[in-house]
C-alpha angles and dihedrals in degrees: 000000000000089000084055101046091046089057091046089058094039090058093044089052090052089045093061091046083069107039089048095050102041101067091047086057079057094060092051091047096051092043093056130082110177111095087230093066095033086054086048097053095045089064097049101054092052098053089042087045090051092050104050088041084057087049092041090056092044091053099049082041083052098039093043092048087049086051088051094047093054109017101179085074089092097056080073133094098222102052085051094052091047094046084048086067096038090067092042081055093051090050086048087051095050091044090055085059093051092050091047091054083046095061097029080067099052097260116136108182100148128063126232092246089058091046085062092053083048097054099055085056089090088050096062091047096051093048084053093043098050093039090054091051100049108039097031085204092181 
């Protein structure tokens, strides 16, 4: 189970890479206004939003495989609190592809300056979520 549990931790890790750094590649695409850069930040949102999808799926896979080895798990606060996060960070997630879409395709709704405020969401997830694993407050 520890191997389990490392590689749960190594693909989380992978998958806030990612939702840390997409959105600041948001603040640099809607700040741009050449097509070259557009064109460059559009790739590389893609290729980052393929990878931290990859790392989000490992971790659920991971994390899934860790509740099933010890089920009674669930029955505590803390797992439920985490899991609760778990499913904001996966809208977040969601709502990252929509806003790549959004910008891939030329619409720009959000200011770089919102994009900012966007991308500090996963932090305070990741504070909750590590706090609740390691402390196990309920």
């Amino acid at each position: 189970m520890l191997l389990v549990k490392a590689l749960h931790l190594i693909f989380m890790v992978t998958w806030f890479a990612g939702l840390f750094y997409l959105p600041r590649l948001f603040v640099y695409h809607a700040a741009s206004n050449d097509e070259i850069s557009l064109a460059r930040f559009a790739i590389m949102e893609r290729r980052l939003f393929v990878l931290m999808t990859l790392g989000g799926a490992l971790t659920t896979v991971f994390g899934l495989w860790l509740i099933i080895g010890q089920p009674t798990l669930m029955s505590q606060g803390w797992l439920q609190a985490k899991l609760a996060l778990v499913v904001l960070l996966i809208g977040y997630h969601a709502w990252c592809w929509r806003l790549h879409r959004q910008l891939a395709q030329g619409v720009d709704s959000h200011s770089p300056a919102w994009f900012r405020g966007f991308n500090e969401l996963p932090t305070v997830a990741l504070v909750g979520i590590m706090l609740l694993a390691v402390l196990r407050p309920f």
